[in-house]
Jmol script that loads the backbone (N, CA, C; Angstrom):
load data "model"
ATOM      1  N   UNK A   1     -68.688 109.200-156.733  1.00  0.00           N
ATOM      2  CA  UNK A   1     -68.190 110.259-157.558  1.00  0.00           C
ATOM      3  C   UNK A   1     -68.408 109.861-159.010  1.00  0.00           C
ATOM      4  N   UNK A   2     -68.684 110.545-160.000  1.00  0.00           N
ATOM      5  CA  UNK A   2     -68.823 110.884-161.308  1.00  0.00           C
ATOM      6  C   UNK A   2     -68.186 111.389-162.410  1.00  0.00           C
ATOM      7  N   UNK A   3     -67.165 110.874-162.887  1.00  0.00           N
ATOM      8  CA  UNK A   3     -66.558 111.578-163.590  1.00  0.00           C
ATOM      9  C   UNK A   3     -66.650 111.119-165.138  1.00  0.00           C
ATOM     10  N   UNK A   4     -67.513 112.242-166.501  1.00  0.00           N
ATOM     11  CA  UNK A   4     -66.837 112.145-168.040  1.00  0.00           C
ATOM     12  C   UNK A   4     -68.214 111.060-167.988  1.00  0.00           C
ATOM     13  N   UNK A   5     -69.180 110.910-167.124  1.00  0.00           N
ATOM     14  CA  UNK A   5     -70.183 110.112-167.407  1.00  0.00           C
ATOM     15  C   UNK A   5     -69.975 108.728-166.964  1.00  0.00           C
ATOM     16  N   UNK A   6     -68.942 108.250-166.116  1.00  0.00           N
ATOM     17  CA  UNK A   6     -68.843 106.670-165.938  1.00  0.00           C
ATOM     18  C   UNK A   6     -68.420 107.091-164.496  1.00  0.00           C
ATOM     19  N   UNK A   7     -68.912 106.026-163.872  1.00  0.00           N
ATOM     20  CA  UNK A   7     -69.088 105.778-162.297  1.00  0.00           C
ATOM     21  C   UNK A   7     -67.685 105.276-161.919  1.00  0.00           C
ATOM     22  N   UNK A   8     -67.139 106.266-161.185  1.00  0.00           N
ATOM     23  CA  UNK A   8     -65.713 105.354-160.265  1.00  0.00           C
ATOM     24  C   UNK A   8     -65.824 105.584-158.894  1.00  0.00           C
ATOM     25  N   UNK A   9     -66.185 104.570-158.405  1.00  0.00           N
ATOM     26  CA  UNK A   9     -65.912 104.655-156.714  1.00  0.00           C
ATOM     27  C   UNK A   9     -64.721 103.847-156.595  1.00  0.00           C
ATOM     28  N   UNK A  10     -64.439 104.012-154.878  1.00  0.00           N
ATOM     29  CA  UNK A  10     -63.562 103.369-154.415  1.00  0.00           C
ATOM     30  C   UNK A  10     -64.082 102.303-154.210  1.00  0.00           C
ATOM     31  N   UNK A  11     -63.321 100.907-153.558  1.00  0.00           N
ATOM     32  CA  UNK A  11     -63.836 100.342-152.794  1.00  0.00           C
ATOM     33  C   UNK A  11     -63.287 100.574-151.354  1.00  0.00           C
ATOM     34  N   UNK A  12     -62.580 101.083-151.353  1.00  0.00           N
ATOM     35  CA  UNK A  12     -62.863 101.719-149.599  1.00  0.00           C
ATOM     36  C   UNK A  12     -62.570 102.945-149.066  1.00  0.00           C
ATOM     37  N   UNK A  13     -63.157 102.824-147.896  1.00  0.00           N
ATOM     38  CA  UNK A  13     -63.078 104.363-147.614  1.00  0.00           C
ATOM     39  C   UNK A  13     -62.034 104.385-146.488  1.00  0.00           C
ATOM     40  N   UNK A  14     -61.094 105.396-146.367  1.00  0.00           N
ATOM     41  CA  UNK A  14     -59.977 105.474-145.009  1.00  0.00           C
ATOM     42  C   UNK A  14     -60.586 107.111-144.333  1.00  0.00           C
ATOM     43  N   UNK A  15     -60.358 107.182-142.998  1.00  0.00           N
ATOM     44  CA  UNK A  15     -60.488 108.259-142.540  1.00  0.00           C
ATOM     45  C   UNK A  15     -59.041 108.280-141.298  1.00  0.00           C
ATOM     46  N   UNK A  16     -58.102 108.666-141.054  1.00  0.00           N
ATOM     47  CA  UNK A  16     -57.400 108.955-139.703  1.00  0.00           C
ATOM     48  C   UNK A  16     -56.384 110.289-140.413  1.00  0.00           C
ATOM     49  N   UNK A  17     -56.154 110.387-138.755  1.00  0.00           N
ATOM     50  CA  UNK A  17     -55.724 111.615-138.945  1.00  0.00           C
ATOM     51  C   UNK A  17     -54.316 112.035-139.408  1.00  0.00           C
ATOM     52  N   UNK A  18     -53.924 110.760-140.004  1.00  0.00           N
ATOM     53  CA  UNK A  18     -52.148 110.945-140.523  1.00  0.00           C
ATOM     54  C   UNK A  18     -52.934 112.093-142.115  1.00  0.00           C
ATOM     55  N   UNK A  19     -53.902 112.395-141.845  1.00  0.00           N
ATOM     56  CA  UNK A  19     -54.396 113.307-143.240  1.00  0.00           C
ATOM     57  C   UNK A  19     -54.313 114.409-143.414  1.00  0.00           C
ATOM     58  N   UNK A  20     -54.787 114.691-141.611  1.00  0.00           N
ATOM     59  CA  UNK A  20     -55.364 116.105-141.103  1.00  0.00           C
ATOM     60  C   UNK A  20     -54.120 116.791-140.395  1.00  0.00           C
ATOM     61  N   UNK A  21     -52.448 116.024-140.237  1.00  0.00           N
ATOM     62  CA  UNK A  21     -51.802 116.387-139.440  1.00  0.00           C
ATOM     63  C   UNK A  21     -51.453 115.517-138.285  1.00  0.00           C
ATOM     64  N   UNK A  22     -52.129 114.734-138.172  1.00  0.00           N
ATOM     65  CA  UNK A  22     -52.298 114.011-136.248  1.00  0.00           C
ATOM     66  C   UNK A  22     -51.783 112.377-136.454  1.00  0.00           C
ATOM     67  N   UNK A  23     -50.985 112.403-137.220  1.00  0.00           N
ATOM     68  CA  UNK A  23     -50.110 111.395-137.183  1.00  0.00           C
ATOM     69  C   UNK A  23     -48.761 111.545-136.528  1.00  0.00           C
ATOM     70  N   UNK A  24     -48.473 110.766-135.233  1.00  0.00           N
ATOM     71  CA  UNK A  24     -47.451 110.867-134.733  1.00  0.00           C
ATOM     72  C   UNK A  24     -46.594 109.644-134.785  1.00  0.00           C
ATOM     73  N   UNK A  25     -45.222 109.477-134.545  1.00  0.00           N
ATOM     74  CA  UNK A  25     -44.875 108.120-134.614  1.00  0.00           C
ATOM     75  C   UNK A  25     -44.558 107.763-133.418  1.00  0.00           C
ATOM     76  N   UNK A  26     -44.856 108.566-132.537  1.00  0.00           N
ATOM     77  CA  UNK A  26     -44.202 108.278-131.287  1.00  0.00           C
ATOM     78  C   UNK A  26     -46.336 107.443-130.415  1.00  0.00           C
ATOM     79  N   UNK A  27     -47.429 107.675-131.207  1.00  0.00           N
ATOM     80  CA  UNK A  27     -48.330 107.364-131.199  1.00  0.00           C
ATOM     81  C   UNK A  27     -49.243 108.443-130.689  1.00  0.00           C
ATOM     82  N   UNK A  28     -50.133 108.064-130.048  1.00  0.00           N
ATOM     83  CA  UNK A  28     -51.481 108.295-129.556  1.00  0.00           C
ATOM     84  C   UNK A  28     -52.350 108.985-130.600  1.00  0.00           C
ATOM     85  N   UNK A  29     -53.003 109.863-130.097  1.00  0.00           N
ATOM     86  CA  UNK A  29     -54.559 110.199-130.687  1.00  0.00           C
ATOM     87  C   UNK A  29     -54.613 111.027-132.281  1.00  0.00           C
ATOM     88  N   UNK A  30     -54.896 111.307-133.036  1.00  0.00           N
ATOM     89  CA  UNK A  30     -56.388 110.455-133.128  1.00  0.00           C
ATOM     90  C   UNK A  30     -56.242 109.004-133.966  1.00  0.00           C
ATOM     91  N   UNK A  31     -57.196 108.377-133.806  1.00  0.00           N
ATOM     92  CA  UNK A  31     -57.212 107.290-134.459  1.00  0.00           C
ATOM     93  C   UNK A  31     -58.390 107.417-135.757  1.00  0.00           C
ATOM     94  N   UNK A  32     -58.873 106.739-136.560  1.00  0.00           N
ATOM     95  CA  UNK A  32     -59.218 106.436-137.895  1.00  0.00           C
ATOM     96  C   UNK A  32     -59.840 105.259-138.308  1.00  0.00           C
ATOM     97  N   UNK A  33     -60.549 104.938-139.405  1.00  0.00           N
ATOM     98  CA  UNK A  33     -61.081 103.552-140.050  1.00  0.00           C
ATOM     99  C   UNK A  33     -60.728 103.292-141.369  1.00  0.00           C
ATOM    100  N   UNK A  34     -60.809 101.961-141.270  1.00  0.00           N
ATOM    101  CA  UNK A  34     -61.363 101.518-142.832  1.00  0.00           C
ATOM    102  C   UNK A  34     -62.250 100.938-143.005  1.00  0.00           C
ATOM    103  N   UNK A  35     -63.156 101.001-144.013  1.00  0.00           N
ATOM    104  CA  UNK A  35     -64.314 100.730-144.127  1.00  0.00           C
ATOM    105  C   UNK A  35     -64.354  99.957-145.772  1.00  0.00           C
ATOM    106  N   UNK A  36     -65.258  99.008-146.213  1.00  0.00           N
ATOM    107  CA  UNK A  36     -65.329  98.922-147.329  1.00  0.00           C
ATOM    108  C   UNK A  36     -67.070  99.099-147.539  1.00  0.00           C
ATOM    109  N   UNK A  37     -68.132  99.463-146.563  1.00  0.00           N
ATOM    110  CA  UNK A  37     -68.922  99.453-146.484  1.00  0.00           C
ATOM    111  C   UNK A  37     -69.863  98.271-145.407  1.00  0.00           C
ATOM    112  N   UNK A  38     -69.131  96.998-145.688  1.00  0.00           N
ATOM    113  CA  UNK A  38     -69.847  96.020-145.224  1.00  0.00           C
ATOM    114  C   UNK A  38     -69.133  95.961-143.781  1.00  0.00           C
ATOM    115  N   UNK A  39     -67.591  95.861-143.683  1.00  0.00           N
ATOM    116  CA  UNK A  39     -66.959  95.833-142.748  1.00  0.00           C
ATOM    117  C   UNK A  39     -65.963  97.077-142.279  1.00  0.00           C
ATOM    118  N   UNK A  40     -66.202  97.614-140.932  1.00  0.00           N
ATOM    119  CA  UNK A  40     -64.757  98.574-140.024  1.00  0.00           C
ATOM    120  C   UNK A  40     -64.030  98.203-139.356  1.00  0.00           C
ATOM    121  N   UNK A  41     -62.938  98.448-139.785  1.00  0.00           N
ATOM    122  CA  UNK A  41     -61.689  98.333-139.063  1.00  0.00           C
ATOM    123  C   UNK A  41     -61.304  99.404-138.458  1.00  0.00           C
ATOM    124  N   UNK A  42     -60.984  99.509-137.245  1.00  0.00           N
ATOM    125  CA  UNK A  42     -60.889 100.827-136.756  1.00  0.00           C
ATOM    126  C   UNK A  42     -59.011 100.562-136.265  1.00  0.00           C
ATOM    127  N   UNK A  43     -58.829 101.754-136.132  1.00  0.00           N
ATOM    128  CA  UNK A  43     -57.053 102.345-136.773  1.00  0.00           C
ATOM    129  C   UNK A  43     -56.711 102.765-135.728  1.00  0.00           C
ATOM    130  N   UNK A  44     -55.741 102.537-135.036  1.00  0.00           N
ATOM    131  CA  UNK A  44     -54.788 103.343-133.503  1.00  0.00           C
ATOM    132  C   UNK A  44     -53.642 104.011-134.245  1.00  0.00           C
ATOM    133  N   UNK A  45     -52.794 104.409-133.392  1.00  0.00           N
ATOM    134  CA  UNK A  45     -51.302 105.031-133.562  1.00  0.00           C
ATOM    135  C   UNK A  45     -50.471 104.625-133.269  1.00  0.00           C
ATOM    136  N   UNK A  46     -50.954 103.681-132.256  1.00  0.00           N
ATOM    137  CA  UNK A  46     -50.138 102.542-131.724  1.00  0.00           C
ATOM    138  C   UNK A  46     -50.591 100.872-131.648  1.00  0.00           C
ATOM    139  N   UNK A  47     -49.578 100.407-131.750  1.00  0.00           N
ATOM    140  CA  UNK A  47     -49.942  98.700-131.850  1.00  0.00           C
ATOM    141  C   UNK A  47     -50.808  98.216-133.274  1.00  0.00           C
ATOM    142  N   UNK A  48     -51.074  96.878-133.355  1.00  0.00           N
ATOM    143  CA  UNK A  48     -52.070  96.227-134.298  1.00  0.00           C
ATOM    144  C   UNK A  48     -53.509  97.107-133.941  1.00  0.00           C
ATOM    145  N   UNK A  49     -54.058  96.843-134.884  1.00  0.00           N
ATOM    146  CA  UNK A  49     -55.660  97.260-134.676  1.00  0.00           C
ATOM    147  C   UNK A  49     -56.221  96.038-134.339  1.00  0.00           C
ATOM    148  N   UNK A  50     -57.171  96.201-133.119  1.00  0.00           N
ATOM    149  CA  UNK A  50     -58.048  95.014-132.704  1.00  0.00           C
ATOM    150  C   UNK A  50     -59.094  95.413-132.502  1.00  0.00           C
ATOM    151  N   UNK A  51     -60.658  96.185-133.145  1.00  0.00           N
ATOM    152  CA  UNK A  51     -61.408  96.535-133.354  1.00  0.00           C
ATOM    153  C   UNK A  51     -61.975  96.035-134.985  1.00  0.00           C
ATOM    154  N   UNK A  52     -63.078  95.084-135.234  1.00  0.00           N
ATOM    155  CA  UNK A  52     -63.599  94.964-136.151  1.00  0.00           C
ATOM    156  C   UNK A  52     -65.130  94.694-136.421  1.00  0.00           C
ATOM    157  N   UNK A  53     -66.034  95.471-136.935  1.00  0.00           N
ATOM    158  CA  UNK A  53     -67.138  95.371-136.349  1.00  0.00           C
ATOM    159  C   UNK A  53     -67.883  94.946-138.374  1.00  0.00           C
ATOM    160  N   UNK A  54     -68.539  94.360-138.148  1.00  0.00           N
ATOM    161  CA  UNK A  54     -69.762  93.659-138.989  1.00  0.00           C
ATOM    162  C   UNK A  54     -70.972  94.684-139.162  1.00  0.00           C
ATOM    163  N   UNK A  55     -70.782  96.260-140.495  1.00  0.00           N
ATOM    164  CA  UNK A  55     -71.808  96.824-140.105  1.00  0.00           C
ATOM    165  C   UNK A  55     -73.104  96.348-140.263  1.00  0.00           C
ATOM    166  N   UNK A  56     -74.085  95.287-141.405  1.00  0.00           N
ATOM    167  CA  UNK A  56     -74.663  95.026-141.724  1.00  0.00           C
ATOM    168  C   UNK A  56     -75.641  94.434-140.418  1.00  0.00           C
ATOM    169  N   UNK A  57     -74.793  93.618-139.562  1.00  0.00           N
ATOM    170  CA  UNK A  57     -75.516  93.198-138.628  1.00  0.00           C
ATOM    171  C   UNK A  57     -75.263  93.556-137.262  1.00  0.00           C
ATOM    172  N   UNK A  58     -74.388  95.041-137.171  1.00  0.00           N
ATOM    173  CA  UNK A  58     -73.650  95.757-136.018  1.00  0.00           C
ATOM    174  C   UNK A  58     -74.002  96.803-136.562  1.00  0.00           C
ATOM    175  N   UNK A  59     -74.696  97.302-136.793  1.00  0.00           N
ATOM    176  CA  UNK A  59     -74.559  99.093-136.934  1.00  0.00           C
ATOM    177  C   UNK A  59     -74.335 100.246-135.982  1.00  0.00           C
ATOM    178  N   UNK A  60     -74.375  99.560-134.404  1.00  0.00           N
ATOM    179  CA  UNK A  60     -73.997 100.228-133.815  1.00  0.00           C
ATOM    180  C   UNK A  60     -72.210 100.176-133.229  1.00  0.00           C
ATOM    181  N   UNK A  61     -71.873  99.100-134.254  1.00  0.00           N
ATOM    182  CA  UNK A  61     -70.856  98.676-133.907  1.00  0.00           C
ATOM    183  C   UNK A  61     -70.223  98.210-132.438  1.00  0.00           C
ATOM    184  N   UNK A  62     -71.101  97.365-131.941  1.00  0.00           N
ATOM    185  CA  UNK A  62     -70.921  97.042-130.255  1.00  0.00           C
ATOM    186  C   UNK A  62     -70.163  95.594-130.580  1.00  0.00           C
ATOM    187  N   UNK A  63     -69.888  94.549-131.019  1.00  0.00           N
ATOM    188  CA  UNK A  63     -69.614  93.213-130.829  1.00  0.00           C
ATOM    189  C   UNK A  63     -68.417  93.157-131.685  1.00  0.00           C
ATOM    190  N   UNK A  64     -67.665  93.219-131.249  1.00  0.00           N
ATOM    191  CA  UNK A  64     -66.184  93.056-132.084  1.00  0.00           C
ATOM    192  C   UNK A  64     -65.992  91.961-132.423  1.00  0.00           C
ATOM    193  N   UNK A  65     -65.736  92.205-134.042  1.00  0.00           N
ATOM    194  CA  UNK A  65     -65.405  90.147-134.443  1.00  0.00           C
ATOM    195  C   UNK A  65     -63.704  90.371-134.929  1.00  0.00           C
ATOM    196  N   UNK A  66     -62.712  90.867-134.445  1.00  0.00           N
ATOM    197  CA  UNK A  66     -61.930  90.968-134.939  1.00  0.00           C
ATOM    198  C   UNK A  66     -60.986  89.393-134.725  1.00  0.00           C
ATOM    199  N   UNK A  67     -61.101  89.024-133.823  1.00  0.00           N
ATOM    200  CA  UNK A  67     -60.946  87.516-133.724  1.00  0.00           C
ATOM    201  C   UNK A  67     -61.282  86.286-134.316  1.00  0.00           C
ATOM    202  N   UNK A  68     -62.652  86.391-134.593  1.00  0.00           N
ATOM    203  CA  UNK A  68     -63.596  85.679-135.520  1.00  0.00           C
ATOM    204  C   UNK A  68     -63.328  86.007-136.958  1.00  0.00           C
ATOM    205  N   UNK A  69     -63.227  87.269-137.352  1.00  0.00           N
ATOM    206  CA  UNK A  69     -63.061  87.681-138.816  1.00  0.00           C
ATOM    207  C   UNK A  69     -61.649  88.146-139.277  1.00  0.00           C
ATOM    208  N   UNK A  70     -60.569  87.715-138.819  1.00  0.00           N
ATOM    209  CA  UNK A  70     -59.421  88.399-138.793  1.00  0.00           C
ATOM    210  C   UNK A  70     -59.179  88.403-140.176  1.00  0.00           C
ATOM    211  N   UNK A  71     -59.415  87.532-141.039  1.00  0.00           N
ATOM    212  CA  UNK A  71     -59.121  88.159-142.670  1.00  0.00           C
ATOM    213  C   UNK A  71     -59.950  89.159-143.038  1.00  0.00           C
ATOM    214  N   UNK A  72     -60.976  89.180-143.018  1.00  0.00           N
ATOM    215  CA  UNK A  72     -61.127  90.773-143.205  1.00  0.00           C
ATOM    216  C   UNK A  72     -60.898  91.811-142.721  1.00  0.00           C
ATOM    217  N   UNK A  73     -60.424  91.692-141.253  1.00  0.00           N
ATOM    218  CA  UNK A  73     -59.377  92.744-140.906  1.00  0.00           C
ATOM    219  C   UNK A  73     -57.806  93.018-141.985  1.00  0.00           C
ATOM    220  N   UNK A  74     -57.432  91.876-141.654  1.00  0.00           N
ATOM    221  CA  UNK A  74     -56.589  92.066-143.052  1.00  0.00           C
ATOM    222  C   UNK A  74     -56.594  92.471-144.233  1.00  0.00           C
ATOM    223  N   UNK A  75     -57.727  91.917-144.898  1.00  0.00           N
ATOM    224  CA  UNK A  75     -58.074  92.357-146.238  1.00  0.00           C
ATOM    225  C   UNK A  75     -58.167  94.141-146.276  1.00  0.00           C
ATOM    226  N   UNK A  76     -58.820  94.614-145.171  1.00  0.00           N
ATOM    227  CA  UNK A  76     -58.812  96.079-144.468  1.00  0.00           C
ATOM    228  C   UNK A  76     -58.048  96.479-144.491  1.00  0.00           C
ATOM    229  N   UNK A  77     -56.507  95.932-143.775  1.00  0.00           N
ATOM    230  CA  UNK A  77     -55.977  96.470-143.391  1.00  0.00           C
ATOM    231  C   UNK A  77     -54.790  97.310-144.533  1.00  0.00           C
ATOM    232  N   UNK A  78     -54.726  95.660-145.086  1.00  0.00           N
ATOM    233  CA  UNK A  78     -53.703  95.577-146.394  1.00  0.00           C
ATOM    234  C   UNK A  78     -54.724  96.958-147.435  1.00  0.00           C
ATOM    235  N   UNK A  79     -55.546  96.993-147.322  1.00  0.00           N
ATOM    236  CA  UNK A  79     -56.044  98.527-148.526  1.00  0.00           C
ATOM    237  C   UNK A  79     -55.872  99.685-147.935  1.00  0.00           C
ATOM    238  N   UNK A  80     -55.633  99.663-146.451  1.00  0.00           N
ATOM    239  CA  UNK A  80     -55.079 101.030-146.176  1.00  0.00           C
ATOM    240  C   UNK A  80     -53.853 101.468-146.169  1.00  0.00           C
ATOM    241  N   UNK A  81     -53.084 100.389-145.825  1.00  0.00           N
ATOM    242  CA  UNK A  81     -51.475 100.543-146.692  1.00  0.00           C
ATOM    243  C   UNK A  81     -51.312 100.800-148.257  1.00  0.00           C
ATOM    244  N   UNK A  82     -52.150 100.429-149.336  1.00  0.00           N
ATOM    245  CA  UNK A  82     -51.877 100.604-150.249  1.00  0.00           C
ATOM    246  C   UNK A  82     -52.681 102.118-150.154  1.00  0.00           C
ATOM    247  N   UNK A  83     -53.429 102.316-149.513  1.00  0.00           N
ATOM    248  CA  UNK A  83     -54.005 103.928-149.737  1.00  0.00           C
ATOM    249  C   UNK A  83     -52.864 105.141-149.057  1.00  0.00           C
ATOM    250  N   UNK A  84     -52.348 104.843-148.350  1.00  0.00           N
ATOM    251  CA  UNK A  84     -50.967 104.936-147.649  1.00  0.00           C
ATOM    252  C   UNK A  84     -50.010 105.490-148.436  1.00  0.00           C
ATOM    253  N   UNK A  85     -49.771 104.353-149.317  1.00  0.00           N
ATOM    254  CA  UNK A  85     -48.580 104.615-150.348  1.00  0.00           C
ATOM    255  C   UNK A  85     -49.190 105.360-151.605  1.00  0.00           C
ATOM    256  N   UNK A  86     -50.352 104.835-152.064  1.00  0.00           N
ATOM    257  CA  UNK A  86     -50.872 105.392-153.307  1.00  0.00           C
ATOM    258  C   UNK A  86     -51.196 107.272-152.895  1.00  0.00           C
ATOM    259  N   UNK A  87     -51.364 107.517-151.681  1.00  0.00           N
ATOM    260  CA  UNK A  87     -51.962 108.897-151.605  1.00  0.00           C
ATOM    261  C   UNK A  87     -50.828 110.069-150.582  1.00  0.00           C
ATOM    262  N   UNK A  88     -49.645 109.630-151.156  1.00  0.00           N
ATOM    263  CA  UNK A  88     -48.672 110.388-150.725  1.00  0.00           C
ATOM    264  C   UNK A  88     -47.992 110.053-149.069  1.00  0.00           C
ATOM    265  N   UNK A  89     -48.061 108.945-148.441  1.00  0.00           N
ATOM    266  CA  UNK A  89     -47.831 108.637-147.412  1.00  0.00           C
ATOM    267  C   UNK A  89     -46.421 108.488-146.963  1.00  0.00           C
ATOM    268  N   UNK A  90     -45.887 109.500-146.407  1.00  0.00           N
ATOM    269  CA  UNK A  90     -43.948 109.047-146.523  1.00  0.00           C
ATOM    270  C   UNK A  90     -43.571 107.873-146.030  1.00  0.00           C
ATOM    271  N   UNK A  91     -42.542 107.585-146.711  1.00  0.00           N
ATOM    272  CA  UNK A  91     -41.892 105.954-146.524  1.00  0.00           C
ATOM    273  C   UNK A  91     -41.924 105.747-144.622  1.00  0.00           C
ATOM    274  N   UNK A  92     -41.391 106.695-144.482  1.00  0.00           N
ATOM    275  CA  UNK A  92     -41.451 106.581-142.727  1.00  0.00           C
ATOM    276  C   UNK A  92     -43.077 106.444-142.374  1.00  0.00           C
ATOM    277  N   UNK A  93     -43.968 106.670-142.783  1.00  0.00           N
ATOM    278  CA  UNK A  93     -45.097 106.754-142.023  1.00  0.00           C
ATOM    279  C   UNK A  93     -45.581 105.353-142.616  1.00  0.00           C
ATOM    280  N   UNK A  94     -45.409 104.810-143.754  1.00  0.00           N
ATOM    281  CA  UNK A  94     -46.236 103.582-144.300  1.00  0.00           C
ATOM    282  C   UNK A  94     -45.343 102.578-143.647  1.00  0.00           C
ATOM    283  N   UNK A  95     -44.402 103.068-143.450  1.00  0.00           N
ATOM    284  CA  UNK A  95     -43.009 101.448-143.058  1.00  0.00           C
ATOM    285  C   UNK A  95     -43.977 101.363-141.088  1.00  0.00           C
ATOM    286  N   UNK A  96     -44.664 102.404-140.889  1.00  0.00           N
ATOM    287  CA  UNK A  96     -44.547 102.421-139.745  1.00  0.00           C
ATOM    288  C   UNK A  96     -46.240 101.810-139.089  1.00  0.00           C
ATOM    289  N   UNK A  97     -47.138 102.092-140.310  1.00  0.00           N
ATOM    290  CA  UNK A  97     -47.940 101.280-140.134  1.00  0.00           C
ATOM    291  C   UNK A  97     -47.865  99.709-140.686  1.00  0.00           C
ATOM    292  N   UNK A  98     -47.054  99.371-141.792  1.00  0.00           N
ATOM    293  CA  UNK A  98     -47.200  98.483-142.292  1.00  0.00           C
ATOM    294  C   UNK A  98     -46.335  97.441-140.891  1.00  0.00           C
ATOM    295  N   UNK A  99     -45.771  97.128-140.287  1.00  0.00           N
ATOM    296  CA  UNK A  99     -44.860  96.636-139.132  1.00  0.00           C
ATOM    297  C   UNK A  99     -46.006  96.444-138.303  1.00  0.00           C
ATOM    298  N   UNK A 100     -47.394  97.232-138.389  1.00  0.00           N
ATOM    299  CA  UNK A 100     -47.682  96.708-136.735  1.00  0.00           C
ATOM    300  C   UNK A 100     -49.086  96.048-137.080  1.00  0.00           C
ATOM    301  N   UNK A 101     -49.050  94.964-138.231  1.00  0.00           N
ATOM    302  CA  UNK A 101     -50.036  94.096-138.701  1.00  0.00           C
ATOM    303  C   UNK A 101     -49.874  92.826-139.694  1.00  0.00           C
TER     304      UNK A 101
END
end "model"
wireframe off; spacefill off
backbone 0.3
color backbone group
């Protein structure tokens, strides 16, 4: 994005559906990512997230390193909580992801 002539991106991108409506607390579908480009973390409704894929050398995202790379799951994870709180996320819904990581 472009704005006034100077470049502001994010550095990451979130997609789930606590956006679109489809955040439940009681859980299930749909689920969501975070992405910073290099690495996805992919997002449930329930439990920790244990999906982390290496796009650079996974693009199809088949080999999960979430074991192997668990700080950057974290590092992931921790920017979608702050996107959470920064983008209108009610205290009940951020208290409720932030607990299960």
């Amino acid at each position: 994005m472009i704005r006034s002539g100077k470049d502001n991106f994010r550095s990451l991108s979130v997609t789930h559906g606590a956006w679109v409506g489809g955040w439940s607390p009681d859980g299930g579908k749909p689920y969501g990512q975070v992405t910073d480009g290099t690495w996805s973390l992919l997002l449930e409704n329930v439990g920790t997230p244990d999906k982390l894929f290496h796009l650079p050398s996974d693009p199809q995202q088949s080999s999960n390193r979430f074991t192997t790379d668990i700080d950057h799951a974290r590092q992931l994870y921790d920017g979608f909580i702050d996107f959470l709180t920064q983008h209108g996320g009610s205290p009940k819904m951020v208290a409720s992801f932030r607990q299960r990581f």
